[in-house]
N, C-alpha and C positions, 0 to 999 in steps of 0.2 A: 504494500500500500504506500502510495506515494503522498505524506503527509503534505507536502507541497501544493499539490494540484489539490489536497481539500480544501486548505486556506487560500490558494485565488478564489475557488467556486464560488466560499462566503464574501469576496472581498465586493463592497458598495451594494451588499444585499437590498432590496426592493422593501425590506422591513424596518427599514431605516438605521438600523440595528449593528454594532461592531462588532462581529463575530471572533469569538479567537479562544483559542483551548492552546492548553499548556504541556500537551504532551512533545517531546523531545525525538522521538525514534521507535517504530514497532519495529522488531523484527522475528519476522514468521518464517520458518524454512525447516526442512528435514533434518533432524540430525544436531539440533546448534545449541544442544546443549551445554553443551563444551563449551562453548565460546559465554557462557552468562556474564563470569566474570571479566572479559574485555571488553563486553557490551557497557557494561557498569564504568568501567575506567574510561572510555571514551564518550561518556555521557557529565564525568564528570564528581560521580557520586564520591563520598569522604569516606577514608580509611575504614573507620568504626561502622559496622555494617549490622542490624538487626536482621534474624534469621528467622520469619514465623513461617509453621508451615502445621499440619497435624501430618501423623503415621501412615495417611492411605496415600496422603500426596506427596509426602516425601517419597514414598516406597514409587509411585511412578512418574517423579523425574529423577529419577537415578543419576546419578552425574553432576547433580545439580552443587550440592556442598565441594567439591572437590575442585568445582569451577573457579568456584567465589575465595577456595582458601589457597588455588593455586596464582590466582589473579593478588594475593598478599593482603586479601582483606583482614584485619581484625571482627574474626564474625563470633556473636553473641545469639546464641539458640533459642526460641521458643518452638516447641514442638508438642503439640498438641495430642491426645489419643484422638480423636475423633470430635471437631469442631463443628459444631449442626445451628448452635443459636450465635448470631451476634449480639452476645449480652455486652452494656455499660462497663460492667464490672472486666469483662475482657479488653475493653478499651484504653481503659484507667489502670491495666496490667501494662499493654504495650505502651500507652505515652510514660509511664515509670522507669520502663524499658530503654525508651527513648532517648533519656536524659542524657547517655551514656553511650548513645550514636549518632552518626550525623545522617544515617538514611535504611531506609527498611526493606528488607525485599521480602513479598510475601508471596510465598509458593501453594497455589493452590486458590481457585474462582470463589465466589458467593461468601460466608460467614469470615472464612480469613478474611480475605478483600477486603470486609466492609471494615472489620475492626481495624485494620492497619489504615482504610483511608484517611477515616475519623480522628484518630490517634495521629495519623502524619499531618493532618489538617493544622489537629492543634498545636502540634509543636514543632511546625515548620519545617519539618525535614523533607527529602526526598525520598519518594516510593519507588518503588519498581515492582510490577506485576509478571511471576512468572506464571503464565497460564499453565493447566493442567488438564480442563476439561473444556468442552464449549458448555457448557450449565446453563448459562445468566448470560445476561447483557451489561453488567455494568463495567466492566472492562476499564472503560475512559470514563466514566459517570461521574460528575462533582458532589453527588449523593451519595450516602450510608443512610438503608432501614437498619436503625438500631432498636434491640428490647432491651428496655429501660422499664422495672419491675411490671415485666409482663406485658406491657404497653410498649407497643411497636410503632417509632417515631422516626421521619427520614430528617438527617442533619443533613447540613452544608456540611459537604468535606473536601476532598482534593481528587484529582484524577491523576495516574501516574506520570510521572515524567518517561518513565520507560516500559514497554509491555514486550516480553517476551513469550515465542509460544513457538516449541517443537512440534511439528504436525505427527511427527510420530507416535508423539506422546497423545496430542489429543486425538490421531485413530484409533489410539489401543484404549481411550476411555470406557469405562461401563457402558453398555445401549444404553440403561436407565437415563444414566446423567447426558448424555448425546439427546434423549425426548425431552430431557428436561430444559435443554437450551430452546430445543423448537417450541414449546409448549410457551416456553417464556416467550418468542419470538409473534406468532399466534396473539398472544396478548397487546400488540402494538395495533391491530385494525381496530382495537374497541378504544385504546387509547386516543387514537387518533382521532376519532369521534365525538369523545369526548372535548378533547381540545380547541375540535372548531366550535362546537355546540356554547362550551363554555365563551370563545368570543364574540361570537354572536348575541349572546344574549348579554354578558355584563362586561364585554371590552376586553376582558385579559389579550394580553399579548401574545401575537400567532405571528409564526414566521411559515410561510407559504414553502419557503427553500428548502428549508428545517425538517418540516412534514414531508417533503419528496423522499428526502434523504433515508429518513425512517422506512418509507414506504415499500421504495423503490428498493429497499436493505430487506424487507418481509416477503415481498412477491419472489426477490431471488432463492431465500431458504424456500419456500414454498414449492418453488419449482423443484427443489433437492428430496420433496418429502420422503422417496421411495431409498436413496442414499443415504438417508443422514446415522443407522446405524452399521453399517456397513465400517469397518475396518477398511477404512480408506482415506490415504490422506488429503488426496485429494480436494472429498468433500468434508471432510474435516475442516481443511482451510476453508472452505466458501465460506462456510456456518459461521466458524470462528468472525470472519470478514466481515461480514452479515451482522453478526453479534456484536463484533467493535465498532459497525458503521451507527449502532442505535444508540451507542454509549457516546462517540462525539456530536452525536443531535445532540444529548442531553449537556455535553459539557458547551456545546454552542450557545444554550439558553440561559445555560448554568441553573435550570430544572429537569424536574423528569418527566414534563409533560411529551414531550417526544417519545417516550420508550410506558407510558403505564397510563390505565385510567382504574376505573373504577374495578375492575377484574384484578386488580391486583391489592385495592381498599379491601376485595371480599377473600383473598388468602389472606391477607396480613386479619383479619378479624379471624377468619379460623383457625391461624397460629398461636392467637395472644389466648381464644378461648381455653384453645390444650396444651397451654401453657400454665393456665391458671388452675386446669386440674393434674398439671406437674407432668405432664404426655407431652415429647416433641411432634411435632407433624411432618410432614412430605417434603419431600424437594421443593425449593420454591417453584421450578419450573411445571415443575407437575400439577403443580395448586393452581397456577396461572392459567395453565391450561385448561383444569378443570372449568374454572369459574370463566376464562373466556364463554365457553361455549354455552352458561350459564346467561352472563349477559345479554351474548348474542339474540339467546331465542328471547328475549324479554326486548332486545332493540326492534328485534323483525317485528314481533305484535306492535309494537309503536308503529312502525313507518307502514302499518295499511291502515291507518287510520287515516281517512281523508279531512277529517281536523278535528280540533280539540275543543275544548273548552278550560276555562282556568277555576279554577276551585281554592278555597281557602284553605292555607297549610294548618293540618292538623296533628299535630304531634303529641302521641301519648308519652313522654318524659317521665313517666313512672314506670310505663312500659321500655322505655330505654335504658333506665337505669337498672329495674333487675335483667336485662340482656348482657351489659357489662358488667355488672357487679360492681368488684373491687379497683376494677379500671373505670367505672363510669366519671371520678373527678376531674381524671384529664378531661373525657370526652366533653365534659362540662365546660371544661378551659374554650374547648376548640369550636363550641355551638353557641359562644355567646361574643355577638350575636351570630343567628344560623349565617350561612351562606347563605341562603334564600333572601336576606336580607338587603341584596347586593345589585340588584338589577331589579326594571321592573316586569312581573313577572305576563306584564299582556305580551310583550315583546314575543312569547313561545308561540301564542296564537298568530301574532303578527309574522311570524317566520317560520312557520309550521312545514310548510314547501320547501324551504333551504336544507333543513332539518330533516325532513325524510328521506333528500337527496344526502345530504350528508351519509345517512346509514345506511343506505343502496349503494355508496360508490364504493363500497369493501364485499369480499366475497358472502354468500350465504354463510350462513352455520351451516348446513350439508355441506358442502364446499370444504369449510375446514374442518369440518369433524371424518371424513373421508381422509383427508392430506392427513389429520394428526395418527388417526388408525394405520396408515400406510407408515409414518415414523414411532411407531410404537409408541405413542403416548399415555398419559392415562385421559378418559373420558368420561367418567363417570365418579361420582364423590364417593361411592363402593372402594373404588380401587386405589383413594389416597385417605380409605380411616376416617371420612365426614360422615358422620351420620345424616340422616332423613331430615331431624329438628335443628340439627347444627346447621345445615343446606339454608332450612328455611328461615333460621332464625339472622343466619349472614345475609339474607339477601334483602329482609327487612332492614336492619339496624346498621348496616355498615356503614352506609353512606353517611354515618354521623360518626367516620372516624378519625375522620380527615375535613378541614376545613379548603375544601376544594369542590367547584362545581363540576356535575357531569352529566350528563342526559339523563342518569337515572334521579339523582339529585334533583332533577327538576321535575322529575314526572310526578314527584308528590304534591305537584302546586297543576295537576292537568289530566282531564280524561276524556278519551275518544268523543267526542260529540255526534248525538244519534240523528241520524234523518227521521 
């Protein structure tokens, strides 16, 4: 990938907007593992070097320590058994860690990532991302979802200066984690949706180029659906590609509306719930994927509705609070006042047509639920440990987890209007 040609594309964007991310150098190739550590030295990174990684992903970048100690790093280990939550408290381990390096490299996608990016955010160091699987999208993300007692909250943090990733290494990943990148991938046509929906109705800022990029990053994994578990580096690399091109939307915005909408409000609500009965949950990508296809058929009933009508928001808030429980104070932080509060709400009647067009211009649910079966996904909340009530109890309440608008978010202020 030619970092280059992505900073002319944004340059005098039509959004008015000065696009610019802070990453230094990918590099993806067969076999380069070896090289980590001169990748680091010619990037710049300082002596004293922090080592996170857990047991499974150290075990498949093999080579990777040997790199970094023959390159003459000073390296200081964390190695994890098996890293599933990005808890606070993991955070506040590495920036301690920190203190005593001048940059991090963290081997291994999703829960390491997030915790070293968070942690390098705050204490100014240098990252460096050694991939190990395509899982996630956040690659380049200026974002960490952190759980912070049980309540899963996305900071500001840093996106790597440098992303390394052996295609060998991400052929020879689990298929599980290989679905779980598409499944996360899959989740960007509802985002997307959201995104516009949201500026249409109360102005948030949309960048047209921004959304191509995403897009145009989704339809290509899509077309890979029948490869993507296939021990092949080939399409390894696409995925991967595909997965870092939706993580530089997000650091172009410096959010993560490019890469997530509300399908990923409704994993993050069934992580925190079995969390709070002490149960981890699913891959992220898995969960994403579930709840995409979840949204989906709830957008499709929307857009044959040939128009609406607007209705007074009614919110049972006793019934919200025993939904979260002992998380319900944040949620209380984040709905006063609601988002609904934020535009006026005729404007959904008045652009009813935009709006239906908006959710017609992404494939059907049959569509992706076909492609995700063909990548071995999961599709049904059966197969990532959601219960029946948990299903329905996320797909009521979520949307009050996050103080962000999204078409579902609106549809509690609107309903089909009858001839």
């Amino acid at each position: 990938m030619n970092l280059n040609d992505v900073r002319k594309r944004f340059e005098n964007c039509p959004c008015g907007r000065k696009h610019t991310f802070d990453i230094k150098e990918i590099v993806s190739g067969s076999g380069i593992t070896a090289e980590t550590g001169d990748i680091l030295r010619r990037n710049g990174f300082g002596e004293r070097l922090l080592f996170v990684a857990d047991k499974n992903t150290l075990a498949a970048a093999k080579g990777v320590t040997e790199s970094v100690e023959r390159a003459g790093y000073k390296v200081t280990y964390k190695i994890y058994d098996d890293l599933r939550c990005a808890a606070m408290r993991e955070v506040c381990a590495i920036e301690g860690l920190l203190s005593e390096a001048d940059g991090v490299i963290s081997v291994g996608t999703g829960s390491l990532h997030d915790i070293c990016r968070l942690a390098a955010a705050r204490k100014n160091k240098q990252l460096c991302l050694f991939a190990t699987a395509p899982s996630m999208d956040g690659f380049a993300s200026y974002s960490a979802p952190i759980t912070d007692g049980n309540f899963k909250i996305t900071y500001p943090a840093k996106s790597p200066e440098v992303i390394i990733a052996d295609t060998k290494i991400l052929a020879a990943a689990p298929a599980y984690l290989k679905s779980a990148g598409f499944g996360d991938m899959v989740g960007k046509y509802v985002g997307l949706i959201d995104w516009q929906v949201s500026h249409i109705l109360s102005g948030e800022y949309y960048c047209e180029r921004v959304a191509k990029l995403t897009r145009d990053a989704v339809d290509g994994i899509i077309s890979l659906a029948d490869r993507v578990t296939a021990e092949d580096e080939e399409s390894a690399a696409a995925v991967f590609e595909g997965l870092l091109m939706t993580g530089i939307g997000m650091s172009l915005v410096k959010n993560s509306r490019p890469a997530s909408g509300t399908e990923h409000i409704l994993s993050h609500f069934w992580e925190c719930k079995k969390l709070l009965d002490g149960k981890l949950s699913d891959f992220h990508g898995r969960k994403v994927g579930v709840a995409t296809l979840l949204i989906l058929k709830k957008y499709e009933e929307f857009s044959n509705y040939e128009d609406v009508e607007i209705i007074p928001e009614e919110i049972d808030w006793q019934a919200v609070k025993k939904a979260y429980g002992a998380l319900y104070p944040e949620v209380e932080k984040l709905n006063n006042p609601p988002v609904s509060h934020e535009f006026d709400h005729n404007l959904i009647k008045e652009r009813w047509g935009e709006i239906r067009k908006i959710i017609k211009s992404v494939p059907s649910r049959a569509e992706i639920y076909g492609k995700m079966k063909q990548a071995g996904c999961a599709t049904g909340t059966e197969e990532i440990a959601v219960s029946e009530e948990l299903k329905d109890e996320g797909l009521k309440y979520h949307p009050h987890m996050r103080h962000r608008l999204s078409l579902l978010r609106a549809s509690f202020l609107f309903r089909e209007k009858k001839r």
